[in-house]
N, CA, C and O atoms as a MOPAC input file, in Angstrom:
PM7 MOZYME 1SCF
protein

 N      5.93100 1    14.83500 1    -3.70300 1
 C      5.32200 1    13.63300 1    -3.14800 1
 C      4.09700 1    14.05200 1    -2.34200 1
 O      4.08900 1    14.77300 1    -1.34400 1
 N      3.07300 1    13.47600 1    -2.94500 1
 C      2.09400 1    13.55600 1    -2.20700 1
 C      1.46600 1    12.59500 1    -0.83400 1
 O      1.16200 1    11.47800 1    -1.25200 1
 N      1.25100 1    12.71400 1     0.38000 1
 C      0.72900 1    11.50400 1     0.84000 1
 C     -1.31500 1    11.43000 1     1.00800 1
 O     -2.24700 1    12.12600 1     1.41100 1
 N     -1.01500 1     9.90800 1     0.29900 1
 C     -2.58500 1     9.84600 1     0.24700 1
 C     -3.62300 1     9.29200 1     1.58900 1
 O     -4.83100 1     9.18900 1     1.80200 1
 N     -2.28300 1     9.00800 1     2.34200 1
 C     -3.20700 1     8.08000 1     3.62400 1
 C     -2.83200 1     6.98000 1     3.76700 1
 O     -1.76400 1     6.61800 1     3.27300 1
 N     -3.59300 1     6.18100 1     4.46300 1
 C     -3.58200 1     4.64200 1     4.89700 1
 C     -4.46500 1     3.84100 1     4.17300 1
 O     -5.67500 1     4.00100 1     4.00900 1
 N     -3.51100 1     2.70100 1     3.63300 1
 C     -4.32400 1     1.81900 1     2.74000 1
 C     -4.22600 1     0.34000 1     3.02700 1
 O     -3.17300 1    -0.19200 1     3.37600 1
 N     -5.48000 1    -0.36500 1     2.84800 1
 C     -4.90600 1    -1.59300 1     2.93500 1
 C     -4.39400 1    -2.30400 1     1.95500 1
 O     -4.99800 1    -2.38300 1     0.88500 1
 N     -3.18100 1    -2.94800 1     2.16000 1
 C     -2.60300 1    -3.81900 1     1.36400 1
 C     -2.68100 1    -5.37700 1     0.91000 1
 O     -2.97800 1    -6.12300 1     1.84300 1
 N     -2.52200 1    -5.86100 1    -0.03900 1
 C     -2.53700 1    -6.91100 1    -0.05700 1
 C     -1.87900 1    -7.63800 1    -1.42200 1
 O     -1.43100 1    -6.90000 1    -2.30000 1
 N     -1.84000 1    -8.76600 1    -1.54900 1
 C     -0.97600 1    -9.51100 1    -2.86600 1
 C     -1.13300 1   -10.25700 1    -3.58500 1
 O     -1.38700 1   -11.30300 1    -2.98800 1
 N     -1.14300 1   -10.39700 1    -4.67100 1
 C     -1.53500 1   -11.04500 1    -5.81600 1
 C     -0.26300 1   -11.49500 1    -6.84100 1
 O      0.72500 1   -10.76800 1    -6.94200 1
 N     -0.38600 1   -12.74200 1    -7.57600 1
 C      1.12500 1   -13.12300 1    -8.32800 1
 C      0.07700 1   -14.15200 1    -9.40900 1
 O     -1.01800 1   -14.67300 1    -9.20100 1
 N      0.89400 1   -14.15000 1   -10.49400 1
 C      0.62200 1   -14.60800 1   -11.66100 1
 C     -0.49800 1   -15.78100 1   -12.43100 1
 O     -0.85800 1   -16.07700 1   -13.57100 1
 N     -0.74400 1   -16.17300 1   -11.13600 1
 C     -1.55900 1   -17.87900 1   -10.52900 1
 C     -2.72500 1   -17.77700 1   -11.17800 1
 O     -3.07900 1   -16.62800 1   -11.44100 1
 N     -3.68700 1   -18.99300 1   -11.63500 1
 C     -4.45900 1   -18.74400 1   -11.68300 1
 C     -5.35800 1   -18.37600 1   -10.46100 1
 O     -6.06600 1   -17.37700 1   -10.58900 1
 N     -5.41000 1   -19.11500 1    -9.22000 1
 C     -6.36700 1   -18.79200 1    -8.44900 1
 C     -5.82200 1   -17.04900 1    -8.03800 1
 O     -6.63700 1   -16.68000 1    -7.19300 1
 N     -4.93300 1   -16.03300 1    -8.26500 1
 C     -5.18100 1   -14.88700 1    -8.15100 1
 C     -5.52200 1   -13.97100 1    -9.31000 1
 O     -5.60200 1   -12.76300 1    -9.08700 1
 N     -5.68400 1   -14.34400 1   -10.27000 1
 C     -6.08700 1   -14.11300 1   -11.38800 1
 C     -6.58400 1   -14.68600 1   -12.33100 1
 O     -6.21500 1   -14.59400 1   -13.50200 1
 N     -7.79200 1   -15.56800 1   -11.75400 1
 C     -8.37600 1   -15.93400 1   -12.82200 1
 C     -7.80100 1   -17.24100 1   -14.11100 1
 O     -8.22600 1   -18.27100 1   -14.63500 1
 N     -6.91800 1   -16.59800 1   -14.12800 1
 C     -6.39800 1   -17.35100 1   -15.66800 1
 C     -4.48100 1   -17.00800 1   -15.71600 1
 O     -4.11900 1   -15.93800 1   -16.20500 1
 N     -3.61900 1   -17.81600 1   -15.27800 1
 C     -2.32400 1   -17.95700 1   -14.87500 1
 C     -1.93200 1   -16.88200 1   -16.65200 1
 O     -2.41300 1   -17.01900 1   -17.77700 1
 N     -1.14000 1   -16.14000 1   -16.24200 1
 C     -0.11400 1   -15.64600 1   -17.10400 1
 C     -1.07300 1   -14.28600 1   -18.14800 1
 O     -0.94500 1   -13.83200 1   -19.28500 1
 N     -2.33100 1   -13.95800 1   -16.58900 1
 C     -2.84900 1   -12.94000 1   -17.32600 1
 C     -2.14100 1   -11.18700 1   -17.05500 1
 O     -1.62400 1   -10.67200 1   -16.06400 1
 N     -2.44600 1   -10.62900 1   -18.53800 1
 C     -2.02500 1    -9.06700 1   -18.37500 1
 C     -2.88400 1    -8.55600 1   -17.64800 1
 O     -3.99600 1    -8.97800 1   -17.33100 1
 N     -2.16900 1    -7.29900 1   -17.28200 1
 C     -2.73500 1    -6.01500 1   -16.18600 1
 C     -3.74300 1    -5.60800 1   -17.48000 1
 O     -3.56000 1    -5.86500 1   -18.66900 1
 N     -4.84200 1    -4.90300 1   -16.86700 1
 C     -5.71000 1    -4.17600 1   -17.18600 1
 C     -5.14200 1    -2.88700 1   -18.22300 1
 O     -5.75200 1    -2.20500 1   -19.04600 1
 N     -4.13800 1    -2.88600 1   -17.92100 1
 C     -3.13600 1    -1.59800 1   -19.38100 1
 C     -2.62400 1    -2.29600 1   -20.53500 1
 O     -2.42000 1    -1.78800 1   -21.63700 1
 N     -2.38700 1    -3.77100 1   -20.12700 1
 C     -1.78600 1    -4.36000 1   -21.15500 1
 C     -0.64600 1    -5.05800 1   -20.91300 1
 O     -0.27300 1    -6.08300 1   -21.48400 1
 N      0.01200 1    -4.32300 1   -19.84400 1
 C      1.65300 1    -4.78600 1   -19.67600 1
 C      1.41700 1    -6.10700 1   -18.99600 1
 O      0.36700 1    -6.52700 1   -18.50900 1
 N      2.76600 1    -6.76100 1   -19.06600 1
 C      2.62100 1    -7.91900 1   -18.39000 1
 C      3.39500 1    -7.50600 1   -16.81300 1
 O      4.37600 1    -6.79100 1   -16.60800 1
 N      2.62800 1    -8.17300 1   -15.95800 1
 C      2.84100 1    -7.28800 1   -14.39000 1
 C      4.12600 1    -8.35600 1   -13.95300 1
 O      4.24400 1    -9.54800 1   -14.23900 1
 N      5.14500 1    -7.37000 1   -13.06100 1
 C      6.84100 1    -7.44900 1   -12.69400 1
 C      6.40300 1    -7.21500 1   -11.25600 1
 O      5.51900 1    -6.40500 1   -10.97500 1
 N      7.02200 1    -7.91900 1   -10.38800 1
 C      7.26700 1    -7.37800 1    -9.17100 1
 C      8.13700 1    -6.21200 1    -9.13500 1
 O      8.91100 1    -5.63400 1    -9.89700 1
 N      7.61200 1    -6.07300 1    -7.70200 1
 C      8.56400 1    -4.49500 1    -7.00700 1
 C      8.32600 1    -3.88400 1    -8.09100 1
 O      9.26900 1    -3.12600 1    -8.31600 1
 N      7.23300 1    -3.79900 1    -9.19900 1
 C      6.86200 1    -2.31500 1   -10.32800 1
 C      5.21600 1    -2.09200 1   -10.27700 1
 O      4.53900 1    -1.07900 1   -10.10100 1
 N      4.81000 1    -3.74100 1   -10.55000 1
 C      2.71500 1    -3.51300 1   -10.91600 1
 C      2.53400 1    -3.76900 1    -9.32800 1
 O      3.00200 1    -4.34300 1    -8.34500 1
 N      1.11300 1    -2.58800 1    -9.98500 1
 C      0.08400 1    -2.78500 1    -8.02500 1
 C     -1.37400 1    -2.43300 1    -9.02100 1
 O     -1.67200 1    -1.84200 1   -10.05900 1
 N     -1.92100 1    -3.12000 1    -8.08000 1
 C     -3.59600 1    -2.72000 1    -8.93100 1
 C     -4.18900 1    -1.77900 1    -7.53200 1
 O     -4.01500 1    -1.55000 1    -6.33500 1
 N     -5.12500 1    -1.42000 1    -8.89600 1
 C     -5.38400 1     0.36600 1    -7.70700 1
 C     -7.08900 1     0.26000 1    -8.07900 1
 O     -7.57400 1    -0.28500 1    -9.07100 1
 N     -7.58800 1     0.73400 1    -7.32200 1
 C     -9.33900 1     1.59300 1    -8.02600 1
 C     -8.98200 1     2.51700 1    -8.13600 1
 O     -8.57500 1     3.40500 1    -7.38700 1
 N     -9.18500 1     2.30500 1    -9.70400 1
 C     -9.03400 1     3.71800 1   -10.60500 1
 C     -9.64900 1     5.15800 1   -10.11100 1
 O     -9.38200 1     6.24400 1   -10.62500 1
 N    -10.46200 1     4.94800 1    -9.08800 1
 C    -11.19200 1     6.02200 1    -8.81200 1
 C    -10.40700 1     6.81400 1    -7.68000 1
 O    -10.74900 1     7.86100 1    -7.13000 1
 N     -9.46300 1     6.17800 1    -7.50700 1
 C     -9.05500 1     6.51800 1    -6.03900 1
 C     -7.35200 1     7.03600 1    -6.46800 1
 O     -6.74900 1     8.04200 1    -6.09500 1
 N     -6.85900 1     5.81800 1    -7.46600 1
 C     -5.43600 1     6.43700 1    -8.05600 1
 C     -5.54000 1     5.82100 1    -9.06000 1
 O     -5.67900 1     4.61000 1    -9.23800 1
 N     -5.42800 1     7.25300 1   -10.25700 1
 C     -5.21700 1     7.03000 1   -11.56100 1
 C     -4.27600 1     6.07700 1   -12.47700 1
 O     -3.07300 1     6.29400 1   -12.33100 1
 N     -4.56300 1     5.24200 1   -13.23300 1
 C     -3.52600 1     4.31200 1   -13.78600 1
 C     -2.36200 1     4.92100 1   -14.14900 1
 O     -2.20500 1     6.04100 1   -14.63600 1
 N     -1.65400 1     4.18500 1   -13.90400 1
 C      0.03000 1     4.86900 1   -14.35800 1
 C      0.84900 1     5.43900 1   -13.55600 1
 O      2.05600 1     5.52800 1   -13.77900 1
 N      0.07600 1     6.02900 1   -12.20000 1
 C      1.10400 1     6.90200 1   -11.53600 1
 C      1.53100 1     5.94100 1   -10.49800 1
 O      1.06500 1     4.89600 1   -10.04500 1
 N      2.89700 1     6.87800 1   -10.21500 1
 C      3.79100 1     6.20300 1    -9.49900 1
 C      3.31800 1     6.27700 1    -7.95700 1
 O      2.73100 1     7.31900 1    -7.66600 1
 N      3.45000 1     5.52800 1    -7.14400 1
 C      3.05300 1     5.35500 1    -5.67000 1
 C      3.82800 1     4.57000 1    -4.84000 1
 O      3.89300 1     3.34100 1    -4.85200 1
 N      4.62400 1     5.62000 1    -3.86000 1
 C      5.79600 1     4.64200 1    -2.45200 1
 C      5.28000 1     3.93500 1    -1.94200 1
 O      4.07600 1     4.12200 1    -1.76900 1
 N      5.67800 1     3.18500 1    -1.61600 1
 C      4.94300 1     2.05700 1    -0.30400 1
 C      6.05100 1     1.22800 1     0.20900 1
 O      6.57400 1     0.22500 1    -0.27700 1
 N      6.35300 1     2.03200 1     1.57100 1
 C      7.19000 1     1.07200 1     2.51200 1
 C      8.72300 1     0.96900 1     1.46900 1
 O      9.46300 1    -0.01500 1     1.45000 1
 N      8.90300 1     2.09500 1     0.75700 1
 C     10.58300 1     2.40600 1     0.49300 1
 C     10.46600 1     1.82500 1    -1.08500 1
 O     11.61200 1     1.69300 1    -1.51500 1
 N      9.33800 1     1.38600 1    -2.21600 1
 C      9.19400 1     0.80200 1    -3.01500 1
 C      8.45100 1     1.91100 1    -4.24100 1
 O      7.37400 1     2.46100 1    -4.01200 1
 N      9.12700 1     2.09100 1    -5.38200 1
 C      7.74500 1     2.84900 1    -6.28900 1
 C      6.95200 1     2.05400 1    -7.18800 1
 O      7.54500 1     1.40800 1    -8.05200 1
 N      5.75300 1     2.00900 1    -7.11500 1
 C      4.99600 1     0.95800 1    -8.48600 1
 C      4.36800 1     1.94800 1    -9.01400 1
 O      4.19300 1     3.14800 1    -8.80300 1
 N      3.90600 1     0.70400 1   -10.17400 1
 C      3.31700 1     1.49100 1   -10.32900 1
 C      1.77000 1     0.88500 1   -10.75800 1
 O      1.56000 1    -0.30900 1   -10.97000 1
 N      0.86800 1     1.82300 1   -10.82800 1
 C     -0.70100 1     1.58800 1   -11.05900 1
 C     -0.96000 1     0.93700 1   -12.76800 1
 O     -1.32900 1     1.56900 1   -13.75700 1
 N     -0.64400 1    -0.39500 1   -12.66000 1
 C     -0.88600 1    -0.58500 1   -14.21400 1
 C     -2.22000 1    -1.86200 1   -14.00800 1
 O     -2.65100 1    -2.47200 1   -14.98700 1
 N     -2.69300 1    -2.08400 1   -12.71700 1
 C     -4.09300 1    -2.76200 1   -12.99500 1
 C     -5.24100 1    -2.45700 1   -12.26400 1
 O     -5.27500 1    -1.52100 1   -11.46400 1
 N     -6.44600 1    -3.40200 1   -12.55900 1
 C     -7.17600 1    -3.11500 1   -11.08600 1
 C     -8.10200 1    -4.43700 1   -11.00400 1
 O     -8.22600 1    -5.20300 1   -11.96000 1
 N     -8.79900 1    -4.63600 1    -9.63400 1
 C     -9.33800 1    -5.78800 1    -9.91900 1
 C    -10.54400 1    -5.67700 1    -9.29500 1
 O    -10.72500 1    -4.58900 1    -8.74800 1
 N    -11.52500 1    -6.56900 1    -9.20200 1
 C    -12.72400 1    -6.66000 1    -8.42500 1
 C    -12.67700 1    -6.47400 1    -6.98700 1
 O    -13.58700 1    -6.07100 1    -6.26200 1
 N    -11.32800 1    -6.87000 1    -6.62200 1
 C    -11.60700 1    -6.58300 1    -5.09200 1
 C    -10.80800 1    -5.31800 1    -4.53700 1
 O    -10.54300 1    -5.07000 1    -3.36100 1
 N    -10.53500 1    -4.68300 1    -5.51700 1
 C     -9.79200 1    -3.27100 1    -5.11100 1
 C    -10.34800 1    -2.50500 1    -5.18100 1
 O    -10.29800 1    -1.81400 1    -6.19800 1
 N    -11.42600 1    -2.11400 1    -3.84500 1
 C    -12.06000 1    -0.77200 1    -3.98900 1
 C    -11.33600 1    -0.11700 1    -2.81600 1
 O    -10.81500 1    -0.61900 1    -1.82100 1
 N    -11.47800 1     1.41900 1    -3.30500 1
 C    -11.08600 1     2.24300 1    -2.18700 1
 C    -10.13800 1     2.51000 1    -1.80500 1
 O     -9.54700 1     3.31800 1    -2.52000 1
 N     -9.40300 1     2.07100 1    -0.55000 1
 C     -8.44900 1     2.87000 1    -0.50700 1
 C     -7.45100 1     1.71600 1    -0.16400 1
 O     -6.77300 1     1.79700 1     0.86000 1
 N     -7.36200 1     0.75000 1    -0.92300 1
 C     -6.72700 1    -1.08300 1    -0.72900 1
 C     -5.63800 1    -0.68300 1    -2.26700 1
 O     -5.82900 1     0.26500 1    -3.02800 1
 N     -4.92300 1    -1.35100 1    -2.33300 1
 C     -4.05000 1    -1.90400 1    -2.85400 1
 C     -3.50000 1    -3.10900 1    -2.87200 1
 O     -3.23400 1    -3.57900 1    -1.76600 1
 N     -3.16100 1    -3.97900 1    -4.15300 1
 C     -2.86700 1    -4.92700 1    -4.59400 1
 C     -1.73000 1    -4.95900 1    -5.20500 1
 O     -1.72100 1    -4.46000 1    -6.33100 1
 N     -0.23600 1    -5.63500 1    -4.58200 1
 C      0.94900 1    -5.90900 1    -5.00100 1
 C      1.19400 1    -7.38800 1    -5.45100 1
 O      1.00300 1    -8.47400 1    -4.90300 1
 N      1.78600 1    -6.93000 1    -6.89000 1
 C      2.17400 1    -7.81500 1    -7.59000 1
 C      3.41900 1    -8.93800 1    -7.20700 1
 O      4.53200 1    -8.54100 1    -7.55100 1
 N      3.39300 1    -9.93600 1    -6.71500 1
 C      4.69800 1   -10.65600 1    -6.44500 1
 C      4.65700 1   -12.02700 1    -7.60700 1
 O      3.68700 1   -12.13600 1    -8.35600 1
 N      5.57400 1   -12.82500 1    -7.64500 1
 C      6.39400 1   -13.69000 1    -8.73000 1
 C      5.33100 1   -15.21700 1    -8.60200 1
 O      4.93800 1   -15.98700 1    -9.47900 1
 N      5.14300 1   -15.20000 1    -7.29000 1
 C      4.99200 1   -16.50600 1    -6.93300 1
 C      3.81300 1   -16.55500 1    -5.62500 1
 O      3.99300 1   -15.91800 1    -4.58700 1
 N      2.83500 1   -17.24700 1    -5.82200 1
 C      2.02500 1   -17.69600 1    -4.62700 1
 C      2.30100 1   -17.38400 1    -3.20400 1
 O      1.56300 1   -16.89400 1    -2.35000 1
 N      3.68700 1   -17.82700 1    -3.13900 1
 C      4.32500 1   -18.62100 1    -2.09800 1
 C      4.87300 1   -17.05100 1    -1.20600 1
 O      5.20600 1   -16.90600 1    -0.03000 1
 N      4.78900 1   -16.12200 1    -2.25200 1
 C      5.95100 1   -15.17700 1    -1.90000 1
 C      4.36300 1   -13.96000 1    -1.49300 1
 O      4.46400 1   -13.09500 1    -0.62400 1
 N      3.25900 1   -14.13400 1    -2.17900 1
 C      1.90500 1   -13.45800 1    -2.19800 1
 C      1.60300 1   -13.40700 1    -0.61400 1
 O      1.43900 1   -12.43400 1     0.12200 1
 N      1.58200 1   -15.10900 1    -0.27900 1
 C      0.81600 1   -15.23900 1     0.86900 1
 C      1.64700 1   -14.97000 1     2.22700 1
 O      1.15200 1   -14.85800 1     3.34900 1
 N      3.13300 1   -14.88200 1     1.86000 1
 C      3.77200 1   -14.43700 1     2.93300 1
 C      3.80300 1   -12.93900 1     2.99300 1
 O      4.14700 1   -12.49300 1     4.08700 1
 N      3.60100 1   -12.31700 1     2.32800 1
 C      3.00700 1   -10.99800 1     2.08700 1
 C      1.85700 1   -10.55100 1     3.37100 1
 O      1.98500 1    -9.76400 1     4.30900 1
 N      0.82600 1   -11.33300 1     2.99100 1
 C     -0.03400 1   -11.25200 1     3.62000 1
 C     -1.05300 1    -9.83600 1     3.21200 1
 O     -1.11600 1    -9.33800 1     2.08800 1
 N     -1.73600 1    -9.40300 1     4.32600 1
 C     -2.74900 1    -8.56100 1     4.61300 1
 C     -2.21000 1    -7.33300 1     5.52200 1
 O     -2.56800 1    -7.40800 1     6.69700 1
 N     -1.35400 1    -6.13900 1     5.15700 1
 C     -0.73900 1    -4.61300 1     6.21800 1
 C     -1.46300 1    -3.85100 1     5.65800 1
 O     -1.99700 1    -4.00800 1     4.56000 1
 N     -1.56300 1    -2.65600 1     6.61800 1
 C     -1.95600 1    -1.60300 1     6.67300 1
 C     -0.56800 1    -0.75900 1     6.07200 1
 O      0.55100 1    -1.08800 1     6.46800 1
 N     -0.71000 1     0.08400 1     5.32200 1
 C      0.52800 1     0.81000 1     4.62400 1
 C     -0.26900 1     2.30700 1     4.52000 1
 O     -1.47500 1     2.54600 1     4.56400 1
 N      0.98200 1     3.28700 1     4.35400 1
 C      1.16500 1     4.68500 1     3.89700 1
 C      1.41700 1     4.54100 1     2.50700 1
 O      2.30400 1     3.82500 1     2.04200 1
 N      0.69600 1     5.17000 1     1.91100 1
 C      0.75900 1     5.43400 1     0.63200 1
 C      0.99500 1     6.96900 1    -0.21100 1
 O      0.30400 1     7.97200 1    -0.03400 1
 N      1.93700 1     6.86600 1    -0.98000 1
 C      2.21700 1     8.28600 1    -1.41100 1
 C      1.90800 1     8.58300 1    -2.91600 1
 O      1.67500 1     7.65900 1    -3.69500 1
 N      1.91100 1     9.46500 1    -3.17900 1
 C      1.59800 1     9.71000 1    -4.65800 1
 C      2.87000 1    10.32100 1    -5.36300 1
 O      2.73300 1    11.54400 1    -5.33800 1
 N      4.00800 1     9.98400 1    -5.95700 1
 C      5.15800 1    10.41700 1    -6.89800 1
 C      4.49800 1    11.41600 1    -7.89700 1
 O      4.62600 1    12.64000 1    -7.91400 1
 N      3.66900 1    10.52200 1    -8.83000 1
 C      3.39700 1    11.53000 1   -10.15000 1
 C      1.66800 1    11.02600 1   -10.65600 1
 O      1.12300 1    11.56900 1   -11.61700 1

């Protein structure tokens, strides 16, 4: 396990207003699951690998316009469940 630092977090779910277009795929293809998809800048963590956050592993299967750097974007089910989420500061680790 690697640790990469402090990232900001934040959440995104199936909707259109968080994606554009309701019932769109991740940037790999898969269709994004909670507690598994997080969108990453690719530049920062490579698609696919696994990454802890706060006792959880996802994994990197998208990315989006507003994920630069060292932010992260978690996938949840529902709007409702996104915005109670909110905006944390998290430790982020690198699995694989």
């Amino acid at each position: 396990m690697k640790p990469l630092g402090a990232f900001k977090a934040t959440a995104y779910c199936p909707c259109s207003r968080c994606c554009g277009r309701a019932g769109a795929k991740t940037c790999t293809g898969t269709v994004p699951r909670a507690n598994h998809t997080i969108s990453v800048d690719p530049r920062i963590v490579p698609m696919g690998s696994k990454l802890l956050i706060d006792g959880v592993v996802y994994t990197a299967e998208d990315q989006g316009s507003g994920v630069n750097g060292k932010k992260v974007d978690i996938f949840f089910n529902s709007h409702k469940e996104a915005l109670r989420y909110g905006v944390k500061n998290v430790q982020v680790y690198l699995l694989q």
